[in-house]
Wavefront OBJ file of the C-alpha trace (Angstrom):
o trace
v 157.453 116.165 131.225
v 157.254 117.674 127.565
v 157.567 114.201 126.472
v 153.827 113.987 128.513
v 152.297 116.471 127.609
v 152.652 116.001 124.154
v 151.156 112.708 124.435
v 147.944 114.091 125.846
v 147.621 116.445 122.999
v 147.868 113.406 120.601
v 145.054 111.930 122.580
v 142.783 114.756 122.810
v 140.714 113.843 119.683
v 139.702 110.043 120.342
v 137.223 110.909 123.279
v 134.971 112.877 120.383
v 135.733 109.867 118.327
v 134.602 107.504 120.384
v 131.328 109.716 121.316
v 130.291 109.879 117.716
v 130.704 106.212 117.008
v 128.894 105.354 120.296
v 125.953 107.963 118.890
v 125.712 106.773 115.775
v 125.408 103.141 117.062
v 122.478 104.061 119.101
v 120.565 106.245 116.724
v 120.790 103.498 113.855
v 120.056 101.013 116.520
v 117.086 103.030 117.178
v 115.984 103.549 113.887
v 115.883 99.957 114.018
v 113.954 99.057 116.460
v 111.399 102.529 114.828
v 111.123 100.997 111.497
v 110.094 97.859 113.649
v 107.381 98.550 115.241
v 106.180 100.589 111.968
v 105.747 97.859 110.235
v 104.352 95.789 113.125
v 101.459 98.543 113.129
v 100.736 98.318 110.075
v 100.006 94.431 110.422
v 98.051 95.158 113.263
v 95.643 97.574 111.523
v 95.157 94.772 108.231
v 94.055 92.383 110.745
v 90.975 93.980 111.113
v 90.381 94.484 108.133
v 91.584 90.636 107.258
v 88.649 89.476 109.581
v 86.086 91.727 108.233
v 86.527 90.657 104.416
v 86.969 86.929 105.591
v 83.343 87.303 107.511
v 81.976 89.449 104.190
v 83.220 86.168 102.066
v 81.746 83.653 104.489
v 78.542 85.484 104.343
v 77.811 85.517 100.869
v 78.845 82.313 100.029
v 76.322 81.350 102.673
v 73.976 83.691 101.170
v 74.539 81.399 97.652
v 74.511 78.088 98.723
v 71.012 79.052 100.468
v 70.247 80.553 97.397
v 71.385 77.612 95.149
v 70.014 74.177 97.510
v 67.152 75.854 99.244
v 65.888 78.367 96.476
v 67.413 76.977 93.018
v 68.016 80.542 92.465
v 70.679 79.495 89.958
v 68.965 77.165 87.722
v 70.010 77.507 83.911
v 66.773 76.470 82.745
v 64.580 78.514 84.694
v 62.522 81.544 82.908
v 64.468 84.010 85.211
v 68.101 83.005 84.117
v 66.886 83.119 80.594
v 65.360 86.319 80.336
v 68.567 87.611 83.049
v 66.254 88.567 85.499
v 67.152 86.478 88.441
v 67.146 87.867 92.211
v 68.842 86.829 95.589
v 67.321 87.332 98.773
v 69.889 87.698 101.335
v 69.444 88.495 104.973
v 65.999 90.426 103.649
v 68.264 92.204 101.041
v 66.920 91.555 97.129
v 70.169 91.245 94.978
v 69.820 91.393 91.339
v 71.752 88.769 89.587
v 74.307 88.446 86.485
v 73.510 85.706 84.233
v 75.427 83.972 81.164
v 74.097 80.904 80.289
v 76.299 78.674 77.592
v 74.884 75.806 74.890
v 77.908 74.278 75.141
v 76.597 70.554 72.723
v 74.176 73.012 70.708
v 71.248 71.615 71.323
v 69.062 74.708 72.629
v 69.604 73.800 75.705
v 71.306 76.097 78.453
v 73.650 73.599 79.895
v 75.972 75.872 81.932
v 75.816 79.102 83.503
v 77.620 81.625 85.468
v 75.510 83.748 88.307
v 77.216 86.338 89.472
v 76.161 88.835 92.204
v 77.439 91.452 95.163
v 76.256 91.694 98.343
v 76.969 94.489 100.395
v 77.413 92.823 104.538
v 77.369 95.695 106.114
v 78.511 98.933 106.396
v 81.570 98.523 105.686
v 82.210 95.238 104.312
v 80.426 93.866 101.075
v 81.040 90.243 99.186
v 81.358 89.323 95.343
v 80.342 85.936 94.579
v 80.144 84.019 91.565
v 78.204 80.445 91.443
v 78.944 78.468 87.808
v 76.902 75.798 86.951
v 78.920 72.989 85.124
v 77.458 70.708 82.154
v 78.261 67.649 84.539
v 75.916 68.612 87.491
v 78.585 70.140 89.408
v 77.912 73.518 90.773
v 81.283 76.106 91.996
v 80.738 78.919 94.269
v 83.359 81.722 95.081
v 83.019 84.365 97.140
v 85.428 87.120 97.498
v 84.937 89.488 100.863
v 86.275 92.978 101.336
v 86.749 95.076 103.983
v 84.883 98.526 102.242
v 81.158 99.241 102.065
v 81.149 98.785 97.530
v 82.937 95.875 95.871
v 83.118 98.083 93.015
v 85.511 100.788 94.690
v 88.491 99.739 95.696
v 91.857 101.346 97.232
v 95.694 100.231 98.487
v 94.019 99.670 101.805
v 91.563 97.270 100.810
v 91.531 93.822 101.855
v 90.378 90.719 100.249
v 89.535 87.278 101.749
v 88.223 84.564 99.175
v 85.907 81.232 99.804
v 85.417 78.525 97.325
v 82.882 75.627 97.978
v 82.454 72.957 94.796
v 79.578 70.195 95.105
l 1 2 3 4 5 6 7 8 9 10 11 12 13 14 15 16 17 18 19 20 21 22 23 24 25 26 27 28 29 30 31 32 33 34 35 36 37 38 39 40 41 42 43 44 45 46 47 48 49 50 51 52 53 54 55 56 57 58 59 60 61 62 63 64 65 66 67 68 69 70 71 72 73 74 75 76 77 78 79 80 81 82 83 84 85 86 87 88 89 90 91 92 93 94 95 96 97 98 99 100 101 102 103 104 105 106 107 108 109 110 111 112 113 114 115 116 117 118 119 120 121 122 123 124 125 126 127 128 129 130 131 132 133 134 135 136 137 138 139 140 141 142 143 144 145 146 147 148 149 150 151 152 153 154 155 156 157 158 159 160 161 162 163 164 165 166 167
């Protein structure tokens, strides 16, 4: 009998063992699964923000391919991209335009050009876009959307979406 008893006492401590390792298991286990979903949310909430800036981008490249084959906004002979006073119209919207025009054989001529403008979509989403105007005829327009209301302002949260259309 004390031979018994003795060997319940020796026991006595592997029940509160056994209840912290069992604990433990499910609290990391549920830190898991926490963190998880954490980051999942986060993913969920750039989505939004993914299409917005992908719609921005769309838009203004539209905006400068309208521009470029229906206007000849960004013509690097034209008085306007001279004297750096060319405009955009977009959806009703004047934009004023950046213009460097390059001699690239010397010959007075302005044979390439970079057009650069930004475009704010709506209220909160606005798209950069830059149109260059190669020696060779060719003609490269990217547009980068984001999901805020001023390209020029940007945070951690912000979210870009880029187009590029060469012809």
């Amino acid at each position: 009998m004390i031979k018994m008893r003795n060997k319940i006492k020796n026991n006595a401590g592997i029940a509160l063992l056994m209840a912290i390792y069992i604990s433990s298991a499910a609290s990391l286990l549920g830190l898991g699964i926490l963190m998880l979903l954490y980051g999942q949310l986060g993913i969920a909430g750039s989505a939004k923000g993914s299409v917005v800036a992908f719609y921005a981008a769309d838009t203004g490249l539209e905006c400068a391919l309208y521009g470029d084959l229906i206007d000849n906004r960004f013509s690097t002979s034209s008085p306007e991209a001279i004297n750096n006073t060319v405009t955009i119209n977009c959806n009703g919207s004047s934009q004023p335009v950046s213009t460097t025009l390059n001699d690239i054989d010397s010959d007075g001529d302005k044979d390439e050009g970079t057009f650069k403008f930004n475009y704010q979509v709506s209220s909160d989403a606005c798209a950069s876009v830059t149109a260059q105007k190669l020696s060779s005829g060719q003609t490269i327009i990217s547009s980068f959307g984001e999901n805020v209301p001023n390209c020029s302002i940007s945070s951690v949260r912000t979210v870009q979406r880029g187009l590029e259309v060469t012809y």
